[in-house]
C-alpha beads as a LAMMPS data file, in Angstrom:
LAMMPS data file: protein, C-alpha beads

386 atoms
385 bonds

1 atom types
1 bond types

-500.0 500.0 xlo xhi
-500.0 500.0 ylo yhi
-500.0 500.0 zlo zhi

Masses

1 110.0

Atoms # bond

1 1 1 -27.500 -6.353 -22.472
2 1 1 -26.311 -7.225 -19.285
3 1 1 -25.536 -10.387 -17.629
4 1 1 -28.322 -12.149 -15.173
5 1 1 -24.771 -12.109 -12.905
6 1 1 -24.293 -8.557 -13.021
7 1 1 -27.861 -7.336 -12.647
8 1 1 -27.795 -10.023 -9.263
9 1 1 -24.061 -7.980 -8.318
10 1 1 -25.960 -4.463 -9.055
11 1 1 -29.418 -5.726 -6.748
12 1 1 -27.045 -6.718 -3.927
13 1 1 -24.881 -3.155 -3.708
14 1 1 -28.367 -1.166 -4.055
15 1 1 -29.559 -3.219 -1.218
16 1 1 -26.447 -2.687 0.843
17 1 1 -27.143 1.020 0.235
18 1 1 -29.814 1.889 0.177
19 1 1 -31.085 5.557 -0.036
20 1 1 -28.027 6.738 -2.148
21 1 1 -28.461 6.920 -5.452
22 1 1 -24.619 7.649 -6.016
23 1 1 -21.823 5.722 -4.231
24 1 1 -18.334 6.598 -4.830
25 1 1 -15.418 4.152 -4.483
26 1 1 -14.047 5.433 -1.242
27 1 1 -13.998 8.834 0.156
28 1 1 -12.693 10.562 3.126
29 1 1 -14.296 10.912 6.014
30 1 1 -13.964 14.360 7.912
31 1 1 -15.743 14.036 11.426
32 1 1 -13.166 15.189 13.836
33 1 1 -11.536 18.146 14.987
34 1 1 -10.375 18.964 11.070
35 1 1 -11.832 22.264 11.080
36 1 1 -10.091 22.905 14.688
37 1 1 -6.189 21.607 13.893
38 1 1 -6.589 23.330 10.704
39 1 1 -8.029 26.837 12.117
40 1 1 -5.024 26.030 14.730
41 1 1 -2.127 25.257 12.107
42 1 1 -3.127 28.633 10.006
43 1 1 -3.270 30.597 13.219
44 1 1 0.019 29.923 14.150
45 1 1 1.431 31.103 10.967
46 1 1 3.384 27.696 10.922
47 1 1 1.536 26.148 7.568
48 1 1 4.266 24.954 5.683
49 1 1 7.500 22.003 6.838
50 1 1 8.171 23.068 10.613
51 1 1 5.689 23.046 13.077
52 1 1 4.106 20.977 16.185
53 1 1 1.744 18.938 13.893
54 1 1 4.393 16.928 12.064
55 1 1 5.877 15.700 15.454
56 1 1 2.718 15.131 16.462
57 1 1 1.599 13.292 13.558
58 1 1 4.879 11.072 13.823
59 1 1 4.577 10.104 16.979
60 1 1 0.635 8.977 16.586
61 1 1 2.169 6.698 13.972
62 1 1 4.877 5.167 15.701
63 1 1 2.304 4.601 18.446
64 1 1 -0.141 3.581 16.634
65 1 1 1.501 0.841 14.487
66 1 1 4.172 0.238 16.923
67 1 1 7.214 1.096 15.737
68 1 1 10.271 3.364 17.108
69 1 1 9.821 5.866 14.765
70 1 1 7.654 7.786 11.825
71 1 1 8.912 10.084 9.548
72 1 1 6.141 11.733 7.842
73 1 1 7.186 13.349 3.597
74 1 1 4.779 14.423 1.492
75 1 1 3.509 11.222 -0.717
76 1 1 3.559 7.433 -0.135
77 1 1 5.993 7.108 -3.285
78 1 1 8.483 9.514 -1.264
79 1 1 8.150 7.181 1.419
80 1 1 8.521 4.203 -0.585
81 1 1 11.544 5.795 -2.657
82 1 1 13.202 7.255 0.241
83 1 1 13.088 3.600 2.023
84 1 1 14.929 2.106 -0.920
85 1 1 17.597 5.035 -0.693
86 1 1 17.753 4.216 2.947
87 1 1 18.674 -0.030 2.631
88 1 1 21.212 0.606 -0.273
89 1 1 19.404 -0.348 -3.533
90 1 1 21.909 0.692 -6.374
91 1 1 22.069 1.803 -9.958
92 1 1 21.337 -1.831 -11.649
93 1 1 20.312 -3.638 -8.842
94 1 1 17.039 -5.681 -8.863
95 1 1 14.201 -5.066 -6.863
96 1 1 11.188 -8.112 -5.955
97 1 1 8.295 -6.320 -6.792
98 1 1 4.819 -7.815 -6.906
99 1 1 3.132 -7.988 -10.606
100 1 1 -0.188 -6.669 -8.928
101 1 1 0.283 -3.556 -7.305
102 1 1 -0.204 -0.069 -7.916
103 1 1 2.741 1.732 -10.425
104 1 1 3.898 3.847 -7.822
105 1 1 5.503 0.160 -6.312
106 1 1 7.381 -0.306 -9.325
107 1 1 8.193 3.259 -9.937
108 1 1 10.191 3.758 -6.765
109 1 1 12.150 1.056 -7.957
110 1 1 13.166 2.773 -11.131
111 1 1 13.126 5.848 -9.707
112 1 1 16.787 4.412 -8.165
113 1 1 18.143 3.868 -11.185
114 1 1 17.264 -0.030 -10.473
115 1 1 15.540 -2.611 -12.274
116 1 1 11.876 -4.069 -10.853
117 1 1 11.604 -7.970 -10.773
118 1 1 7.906 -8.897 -10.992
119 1 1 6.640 -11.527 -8.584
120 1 1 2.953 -13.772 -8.832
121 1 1 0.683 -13.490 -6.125
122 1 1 -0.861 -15.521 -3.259
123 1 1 -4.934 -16.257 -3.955
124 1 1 -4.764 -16.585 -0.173
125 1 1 -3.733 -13.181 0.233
126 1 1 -3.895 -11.167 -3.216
127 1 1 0.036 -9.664 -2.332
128 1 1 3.162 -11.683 -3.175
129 1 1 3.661 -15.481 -2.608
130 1 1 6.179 -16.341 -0.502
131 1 1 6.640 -20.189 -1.402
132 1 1 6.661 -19.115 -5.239
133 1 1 9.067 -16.560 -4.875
134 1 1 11.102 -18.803 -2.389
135 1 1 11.180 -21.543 -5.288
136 1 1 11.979 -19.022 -8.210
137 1 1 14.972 -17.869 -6.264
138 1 1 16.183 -21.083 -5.667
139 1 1 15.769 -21.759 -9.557
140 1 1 17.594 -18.463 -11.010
141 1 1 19.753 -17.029 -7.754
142 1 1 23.056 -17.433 -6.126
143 1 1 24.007 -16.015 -2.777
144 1 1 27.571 -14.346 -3.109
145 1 1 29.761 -11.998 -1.296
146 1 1 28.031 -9.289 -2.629
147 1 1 24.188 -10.488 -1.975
148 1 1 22.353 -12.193 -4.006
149 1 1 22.661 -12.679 -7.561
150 1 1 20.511 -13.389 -10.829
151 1 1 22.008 -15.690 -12.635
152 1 1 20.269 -14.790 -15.779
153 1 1 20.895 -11.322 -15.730
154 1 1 23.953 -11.019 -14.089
155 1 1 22.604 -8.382 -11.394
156 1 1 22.225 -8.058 -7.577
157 1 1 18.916 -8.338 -5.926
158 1 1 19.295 -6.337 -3.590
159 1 1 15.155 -6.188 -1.676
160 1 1 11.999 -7.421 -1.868
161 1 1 8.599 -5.034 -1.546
162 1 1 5.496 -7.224 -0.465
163 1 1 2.281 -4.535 -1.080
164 1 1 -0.178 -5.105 1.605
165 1 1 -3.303 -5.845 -0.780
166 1 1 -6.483 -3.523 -0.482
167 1 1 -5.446 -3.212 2.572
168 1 1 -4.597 -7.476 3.462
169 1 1 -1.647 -8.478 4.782
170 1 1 1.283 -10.969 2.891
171 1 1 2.107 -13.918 4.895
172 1 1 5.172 -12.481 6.578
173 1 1 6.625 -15.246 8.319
174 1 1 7.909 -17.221 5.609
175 1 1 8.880 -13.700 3.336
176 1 1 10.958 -13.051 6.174
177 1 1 12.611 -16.311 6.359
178 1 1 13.114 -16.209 1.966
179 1 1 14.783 -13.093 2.966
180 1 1 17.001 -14.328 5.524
181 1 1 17.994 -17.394 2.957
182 1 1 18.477 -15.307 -0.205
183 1 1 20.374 -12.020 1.776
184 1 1 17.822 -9.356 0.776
185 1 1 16.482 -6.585 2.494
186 1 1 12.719 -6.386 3.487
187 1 1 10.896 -2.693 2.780
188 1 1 7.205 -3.335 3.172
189 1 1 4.631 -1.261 0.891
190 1 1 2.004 -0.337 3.190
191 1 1 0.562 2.112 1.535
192 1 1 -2.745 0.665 1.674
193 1 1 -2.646 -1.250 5.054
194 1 1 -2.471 1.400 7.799
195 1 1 -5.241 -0.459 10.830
196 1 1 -3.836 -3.995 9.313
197 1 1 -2.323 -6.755 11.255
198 1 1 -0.363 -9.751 10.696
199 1 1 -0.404 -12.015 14.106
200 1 1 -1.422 -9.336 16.311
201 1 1 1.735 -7.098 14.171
202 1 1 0.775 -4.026 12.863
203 1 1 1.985 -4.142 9.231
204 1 1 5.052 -2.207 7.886
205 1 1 6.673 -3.143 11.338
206 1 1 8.791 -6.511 9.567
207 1 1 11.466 -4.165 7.727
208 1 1 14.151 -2.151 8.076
209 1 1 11.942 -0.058 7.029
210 1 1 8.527 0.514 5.453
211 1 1 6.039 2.899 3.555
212 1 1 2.549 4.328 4.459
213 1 1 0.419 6.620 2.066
214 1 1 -2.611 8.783 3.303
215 1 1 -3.728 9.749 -0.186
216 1 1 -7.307 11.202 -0.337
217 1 1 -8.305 7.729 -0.753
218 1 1 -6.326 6.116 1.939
219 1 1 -8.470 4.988 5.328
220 1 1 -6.581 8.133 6.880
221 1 1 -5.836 11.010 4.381
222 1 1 -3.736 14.244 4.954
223 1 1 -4.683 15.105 1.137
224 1 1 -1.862 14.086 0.275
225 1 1 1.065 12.329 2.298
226 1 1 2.932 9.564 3.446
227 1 1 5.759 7.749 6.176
228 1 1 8.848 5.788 6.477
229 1 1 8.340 3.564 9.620
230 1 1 11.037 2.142 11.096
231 1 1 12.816 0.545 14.304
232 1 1 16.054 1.365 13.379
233 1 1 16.992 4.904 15.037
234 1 1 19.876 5.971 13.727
235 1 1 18.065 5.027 9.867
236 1 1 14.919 7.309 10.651
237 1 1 17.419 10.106 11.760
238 1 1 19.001 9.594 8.084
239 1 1 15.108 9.612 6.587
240 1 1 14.603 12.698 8.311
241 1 1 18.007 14.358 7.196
242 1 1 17.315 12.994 3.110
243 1 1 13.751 13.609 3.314
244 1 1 14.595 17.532 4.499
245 1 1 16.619 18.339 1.783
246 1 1 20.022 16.824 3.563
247 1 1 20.191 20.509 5.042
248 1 1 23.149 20.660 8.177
249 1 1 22.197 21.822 11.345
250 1 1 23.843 25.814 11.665
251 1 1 22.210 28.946 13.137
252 1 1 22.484 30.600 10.342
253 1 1 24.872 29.033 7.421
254 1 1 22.341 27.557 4.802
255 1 1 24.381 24.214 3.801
256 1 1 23.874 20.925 2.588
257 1 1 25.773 17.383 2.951
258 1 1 24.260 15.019 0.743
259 1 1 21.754 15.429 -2.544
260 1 1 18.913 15.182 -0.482
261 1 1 14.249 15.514 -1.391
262 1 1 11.855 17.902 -0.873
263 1 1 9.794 15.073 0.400
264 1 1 8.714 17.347 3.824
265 1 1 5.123 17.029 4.990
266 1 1 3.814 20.397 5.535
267 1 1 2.108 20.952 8.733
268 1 1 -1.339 22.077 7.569
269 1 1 -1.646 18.205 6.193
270 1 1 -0.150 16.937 9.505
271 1 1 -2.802 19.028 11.501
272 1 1 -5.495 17.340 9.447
273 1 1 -3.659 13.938 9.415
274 1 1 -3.125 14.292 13.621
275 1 1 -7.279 14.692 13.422
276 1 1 -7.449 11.791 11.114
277 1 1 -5.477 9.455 13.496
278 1 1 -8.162 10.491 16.378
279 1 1 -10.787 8.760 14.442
280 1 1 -8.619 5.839 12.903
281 1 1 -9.830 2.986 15.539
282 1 1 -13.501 3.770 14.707
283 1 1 -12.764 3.696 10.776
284 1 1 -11.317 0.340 10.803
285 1 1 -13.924 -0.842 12.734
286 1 1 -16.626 0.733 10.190
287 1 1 -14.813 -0.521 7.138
288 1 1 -14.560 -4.250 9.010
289 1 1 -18.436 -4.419 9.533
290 1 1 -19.081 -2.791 6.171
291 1 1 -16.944 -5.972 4.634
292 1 1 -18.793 -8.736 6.903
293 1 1 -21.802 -6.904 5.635
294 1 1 -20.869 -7.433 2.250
295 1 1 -19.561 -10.774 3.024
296 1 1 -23.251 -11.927 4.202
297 1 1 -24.957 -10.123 1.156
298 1 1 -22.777 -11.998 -1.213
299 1 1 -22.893 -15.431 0.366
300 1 1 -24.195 -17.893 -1.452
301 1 1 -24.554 -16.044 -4.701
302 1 1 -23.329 -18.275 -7.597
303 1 1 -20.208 -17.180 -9.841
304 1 1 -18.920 -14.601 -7.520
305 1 1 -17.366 -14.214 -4.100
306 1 1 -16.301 -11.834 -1.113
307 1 1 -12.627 -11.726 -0.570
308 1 1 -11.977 -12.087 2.787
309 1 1 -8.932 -11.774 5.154
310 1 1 -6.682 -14.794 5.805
311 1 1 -6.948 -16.737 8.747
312 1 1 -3.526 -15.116 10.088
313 1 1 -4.406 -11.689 9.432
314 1 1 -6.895 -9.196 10.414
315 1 1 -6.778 -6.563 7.888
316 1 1 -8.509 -3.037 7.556
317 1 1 -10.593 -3.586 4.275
318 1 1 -8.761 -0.406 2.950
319 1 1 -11.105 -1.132 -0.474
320 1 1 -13.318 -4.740 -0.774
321 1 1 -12.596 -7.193 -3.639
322 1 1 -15.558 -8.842 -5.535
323 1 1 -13.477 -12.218 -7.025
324 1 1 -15.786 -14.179 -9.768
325 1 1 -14.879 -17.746 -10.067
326 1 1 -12.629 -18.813 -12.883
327 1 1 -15.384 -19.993 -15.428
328 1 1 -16.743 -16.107 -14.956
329 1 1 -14.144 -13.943 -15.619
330 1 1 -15.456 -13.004 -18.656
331 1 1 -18.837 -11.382 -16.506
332 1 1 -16.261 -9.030 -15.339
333 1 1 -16.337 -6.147 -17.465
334 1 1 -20.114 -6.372 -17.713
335 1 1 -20.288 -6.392 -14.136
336 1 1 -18.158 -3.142 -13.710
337 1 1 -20.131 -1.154 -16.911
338 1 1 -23.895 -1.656 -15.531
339 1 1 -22.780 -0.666 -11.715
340 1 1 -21.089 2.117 -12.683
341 1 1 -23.570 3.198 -14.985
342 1 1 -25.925 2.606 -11.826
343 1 1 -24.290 5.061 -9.736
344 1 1 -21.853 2.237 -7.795
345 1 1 -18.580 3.091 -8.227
346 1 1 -16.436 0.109 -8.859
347 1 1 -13.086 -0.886 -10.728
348 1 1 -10.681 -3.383 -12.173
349 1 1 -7.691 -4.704 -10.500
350 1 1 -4.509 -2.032 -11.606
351 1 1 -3.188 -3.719 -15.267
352 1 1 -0.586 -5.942 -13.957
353 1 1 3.508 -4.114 -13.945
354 1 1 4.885 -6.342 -16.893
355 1 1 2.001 -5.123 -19.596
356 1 1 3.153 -1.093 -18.843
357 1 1 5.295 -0.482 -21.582
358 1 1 8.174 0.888 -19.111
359 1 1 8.228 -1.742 -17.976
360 1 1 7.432 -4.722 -20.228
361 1 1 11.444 -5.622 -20.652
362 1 1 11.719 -6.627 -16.894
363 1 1 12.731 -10.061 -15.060
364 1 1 9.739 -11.796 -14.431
365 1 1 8.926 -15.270 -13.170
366 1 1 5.876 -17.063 -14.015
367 1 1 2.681 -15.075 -12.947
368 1 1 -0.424 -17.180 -13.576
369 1 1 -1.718 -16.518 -10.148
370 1 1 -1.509 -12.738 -10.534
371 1 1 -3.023 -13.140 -13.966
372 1 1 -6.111 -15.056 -13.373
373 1 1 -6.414 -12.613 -10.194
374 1 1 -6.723 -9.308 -12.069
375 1 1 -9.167 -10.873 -14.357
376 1 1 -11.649 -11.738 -12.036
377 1 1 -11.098 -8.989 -9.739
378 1 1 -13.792 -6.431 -8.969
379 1 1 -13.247 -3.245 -6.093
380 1 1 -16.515 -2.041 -4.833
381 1 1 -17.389 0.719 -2.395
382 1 1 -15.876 0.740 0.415
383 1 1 -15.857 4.423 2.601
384 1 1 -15.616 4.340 6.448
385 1 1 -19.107 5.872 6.636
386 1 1 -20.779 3.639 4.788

Bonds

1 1 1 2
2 1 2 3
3 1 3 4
4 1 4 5
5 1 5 6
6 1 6 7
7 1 7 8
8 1 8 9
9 1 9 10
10 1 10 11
11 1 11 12
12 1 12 13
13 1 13 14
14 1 14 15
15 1 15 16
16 1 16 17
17 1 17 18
18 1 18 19
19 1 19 20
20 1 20 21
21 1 21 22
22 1 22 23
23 1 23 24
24 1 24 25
25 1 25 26
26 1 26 27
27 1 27 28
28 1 28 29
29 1 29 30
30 1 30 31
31 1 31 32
32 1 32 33
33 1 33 34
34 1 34 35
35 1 35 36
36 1 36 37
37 1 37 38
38 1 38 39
39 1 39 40
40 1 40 41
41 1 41 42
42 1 42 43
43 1 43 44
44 1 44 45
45 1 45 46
46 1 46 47
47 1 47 48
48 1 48 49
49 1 49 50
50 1 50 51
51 1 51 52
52 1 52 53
53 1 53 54
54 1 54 55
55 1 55 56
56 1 56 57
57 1 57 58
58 1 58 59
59 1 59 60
60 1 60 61
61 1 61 62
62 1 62 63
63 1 63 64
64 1 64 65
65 1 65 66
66 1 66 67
67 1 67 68
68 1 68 69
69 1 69 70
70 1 70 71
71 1 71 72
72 1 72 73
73 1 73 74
74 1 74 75
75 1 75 76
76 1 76 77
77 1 77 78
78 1 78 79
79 1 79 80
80 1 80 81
81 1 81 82
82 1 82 83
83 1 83 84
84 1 84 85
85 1 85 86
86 1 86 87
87 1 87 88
88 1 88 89
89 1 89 90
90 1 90 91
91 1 91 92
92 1 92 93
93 1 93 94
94 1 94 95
95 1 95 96
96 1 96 97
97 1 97 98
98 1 98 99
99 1 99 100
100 1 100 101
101 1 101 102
102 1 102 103
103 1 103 104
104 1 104 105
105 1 105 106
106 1 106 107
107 1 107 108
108 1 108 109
109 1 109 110
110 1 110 111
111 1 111 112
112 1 112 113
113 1 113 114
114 1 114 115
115 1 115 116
116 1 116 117
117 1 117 118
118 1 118 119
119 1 119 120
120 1 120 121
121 1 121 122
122 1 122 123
123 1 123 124
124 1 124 125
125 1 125 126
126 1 126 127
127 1 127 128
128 1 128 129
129 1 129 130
130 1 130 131
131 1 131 132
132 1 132 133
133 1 133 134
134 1 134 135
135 1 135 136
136 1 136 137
137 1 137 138
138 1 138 139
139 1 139 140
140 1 140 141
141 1 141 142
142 1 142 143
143 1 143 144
144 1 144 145
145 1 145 146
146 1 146 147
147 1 147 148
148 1 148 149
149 1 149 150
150 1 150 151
151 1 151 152
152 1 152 153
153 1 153 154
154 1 154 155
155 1 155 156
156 1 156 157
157 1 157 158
158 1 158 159
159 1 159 160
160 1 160 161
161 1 161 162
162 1 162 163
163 1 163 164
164 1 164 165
165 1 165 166
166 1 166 167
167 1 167 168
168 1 168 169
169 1 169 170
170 1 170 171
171 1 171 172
172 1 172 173
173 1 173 174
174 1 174 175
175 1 175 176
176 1 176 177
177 1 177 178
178 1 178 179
179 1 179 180
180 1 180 181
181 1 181 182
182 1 182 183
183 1 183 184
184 1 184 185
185 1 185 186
186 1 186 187
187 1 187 188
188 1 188 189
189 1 189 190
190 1 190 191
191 1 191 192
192 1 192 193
193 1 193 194
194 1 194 195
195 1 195 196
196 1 196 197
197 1 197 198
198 1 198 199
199 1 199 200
200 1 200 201
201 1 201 202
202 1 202 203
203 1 203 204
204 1 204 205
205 1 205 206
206 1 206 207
207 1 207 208
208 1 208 209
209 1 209 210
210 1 210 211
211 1 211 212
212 1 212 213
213 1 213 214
214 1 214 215
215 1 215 216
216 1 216 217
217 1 217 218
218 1 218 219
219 1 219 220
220 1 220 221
221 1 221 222
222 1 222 223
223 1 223 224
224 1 224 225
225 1 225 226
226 1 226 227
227 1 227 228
228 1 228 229
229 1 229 230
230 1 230 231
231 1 231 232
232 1 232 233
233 1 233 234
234 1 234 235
235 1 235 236
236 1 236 237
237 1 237 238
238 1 238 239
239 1 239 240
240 1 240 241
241 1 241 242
242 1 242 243
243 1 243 244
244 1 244 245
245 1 245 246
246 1 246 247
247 1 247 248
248 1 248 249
249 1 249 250
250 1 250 251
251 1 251 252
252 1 252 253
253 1 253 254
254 1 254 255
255 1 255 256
256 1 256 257
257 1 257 258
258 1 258 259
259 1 259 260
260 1 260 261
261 1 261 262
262 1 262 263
263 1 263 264
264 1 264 265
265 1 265 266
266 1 266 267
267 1 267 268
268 1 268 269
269 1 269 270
270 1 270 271
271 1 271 272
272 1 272 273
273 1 273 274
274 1 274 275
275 1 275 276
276 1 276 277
277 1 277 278
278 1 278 279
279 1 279 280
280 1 280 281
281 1 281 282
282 1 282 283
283 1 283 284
284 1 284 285
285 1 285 286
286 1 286 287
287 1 287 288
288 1 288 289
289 1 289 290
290 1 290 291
291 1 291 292
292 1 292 293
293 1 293 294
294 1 294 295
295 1 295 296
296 1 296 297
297 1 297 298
298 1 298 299
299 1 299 300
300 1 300 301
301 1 301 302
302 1 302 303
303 1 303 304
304 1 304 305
305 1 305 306
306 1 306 307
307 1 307 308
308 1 308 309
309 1 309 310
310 1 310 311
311 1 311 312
312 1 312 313
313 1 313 314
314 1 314 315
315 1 315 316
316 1 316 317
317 1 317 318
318 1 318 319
319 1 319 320
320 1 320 321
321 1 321 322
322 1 322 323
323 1 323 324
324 1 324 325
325 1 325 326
326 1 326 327
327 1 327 328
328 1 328 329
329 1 329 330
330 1 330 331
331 1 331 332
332 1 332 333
333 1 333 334
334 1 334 335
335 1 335 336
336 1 336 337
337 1 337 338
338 1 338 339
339 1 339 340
340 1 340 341
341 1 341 342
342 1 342 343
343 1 343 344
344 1 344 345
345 1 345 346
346 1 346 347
347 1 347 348
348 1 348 349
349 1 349 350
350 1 350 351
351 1 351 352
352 1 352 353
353 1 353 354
354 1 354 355
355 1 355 356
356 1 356 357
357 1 357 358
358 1 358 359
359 1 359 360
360 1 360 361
361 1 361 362
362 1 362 363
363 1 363 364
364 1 364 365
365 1 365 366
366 1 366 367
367 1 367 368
368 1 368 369
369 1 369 370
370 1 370 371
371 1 371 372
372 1 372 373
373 1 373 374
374 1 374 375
375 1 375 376
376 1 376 377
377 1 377 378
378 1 378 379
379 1 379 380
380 1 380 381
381 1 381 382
382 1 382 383
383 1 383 384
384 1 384 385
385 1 385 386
């Protein structure tokens, strides 16, 4: 039997929709000149790493989001791996990583041979809290020669990885100024917050460098695919380099000066992903009026509330977060069985890093705020053409 809460949820996203008896979670949105790029790409021949796409593609980023340069590779993890390569994180190093994110976070982490350090959340923001992390540092970290240090473990902590939220940005200012205090290198997950902006800054522009995914899910996909952004030129010629397989430049001598990835973006997804960026402007600006239409359908409806973007921020609404109040949590799972059931897609939160079982041995500091978060936490639909 369900709740009177969730049959009230369930009323609300039929009325927001109507006319489709099936609403998926989010799903691309192919309007453009896909058909053309692609017909275009396969035409040339030129379908696989090389080709005019990819430098296209890049430089629609960098525009786009403002920074010197893009380097597109073939997954946001790459991208996210690859930036950690990039700063120096080392064998046995800690990483800051926020408890609620998605695993790939974590996983590029580890993927360096380092060790993730989970972080609580902001309920102001969903991604990592500065001020907490600010005060756990000062309780269990030195700054030394080499960095800073844990002085629990014993290890360097070498970065810290806000995620960008469903698509909402971390209070940067003060992250940035934790950073500064503590020695540690900024590399900004945002995978999910491509049309985002802190303070009139387009996220994953506060880094060295930074990561951007265009998964099939993502406002923009290429199918699959992701970035490094960065300011620092000489640092995106050295993603480029890794990211091509560390080959050296000869006419004819195949050679290589570093272990490098196969993390190249072919150019059929950069044709579709040049498209894509075409049509970006107008799906932010769908996805923002589908979220203050949700926002007014919601208001006012006891138990449960619209997430909405902080006052500093004005974020894409990559996917929109239902949030019951505290004394409701428990409606949650009822909530998410009877609209799916109904034909409205919806989900939990991701199961916060610490309860995977890779990763249930790592550094933590208190995360009651991340906790009570994924409890309560409800994505509903959320595609730009809705």
């Amino acid at each position: 039997m369900s709740s009177d809460l969730a049959s009230r949820v369930l009323s609300v996203l039929r009325a927001c929709h109507q006319g489709r008896e099936q609403v998926s979670l989010h799903e691309p949105c192919f309007g453009g000149r896909e058909n053309d790029y692609l017909r275009e790409c396969i035409d040339s021949g030129w379908v696989s790493s090389v080709g005019t796409f990819v430098d296209r593609f890049e430089q629609m980023l960098a525009d786009y989001t403002g920074v010197r340069r893009a380097i597109a590779v073939v997954n946001g993890t790459a991208a996210l791996h690859c930036c950690l390569r990039l700063i120096g994180v080392r064998q046995d190093d800690e990483v800051l990583v926020p408890a609620l994110t998605f695993v790939a976070t974590a996983n590029a982490v580890a993927y360096c041979g380092a060790v993730p350090h989970f972080i609580d959340s902001s309920d102001a923001t969903l991604g990592l809290d500065p001020g907490k992390l600010g005060d756990h540092l000062k309780e269990i970290a030195t700054v030394t020669a080499d960095g800073c240090r844990n002085n629990r473990t014993g290890r360097r902590i070498s970065a810290v990885i806000p995620m960008h939220t469903f698509g909402h940005p971390v209070d940067m200012d003060p992250l940035v100024d934790v950073c500064k205090r503590y020695r540690l290198e900024l590399v900004e997950d945002a995978a999910e917050s491509l049309g985002s902006f802190y303070k009139d800054r387009h996220t994953g522009s506060w880094g060295r460098v930074s990561a951007l995914s265009f998964n099939g899910n993502k406002i923009l996909t290429t199918g699959g695919g992701g970035a490094i952004l960065t300011n620092d030129t000489a640092l995106a010629d050295r993603a480029k380099h890794l990211t091509t397989t560390a080959r050296t430049q000869h006419p004819w001598e195949i050679s290589h000066d570093a272990v490098g990835f196969n993390y190249r973006l072919p150019n059929l997804n950069a044709a579709l992903g040049c498209a894509q960026m075409e049509q970006l402007p107008g799906f932010v600006a769908n996805k923002r009026s589908l979220a203050e239409r949700y926002r007014q359908a919601f208001q006012g409806m006891a138990g449960i509330r619209l997430f909405t973007e902080p006052a500093f921020a004005k974020s894409n609404y990559w996917l929109n977060v239902l949030l019951l109040e505290k004394e409701n949590a428990f409606e949650r799972d009822r909530i998410l069985e009877l609209t799916r059931t109904s034909g409205m897609m919806t989900r939990p939160a991701w199961n916060l890093m610490p309860t995977l079982p890779m990763y249930k041995e790592c550094p933590r500091m208190d995360l009651s705020t991340a906790e009570s978060i994924a409890s309560r936490l409800i994505n509903i639909p959320s595609s730009a053409f809705l």
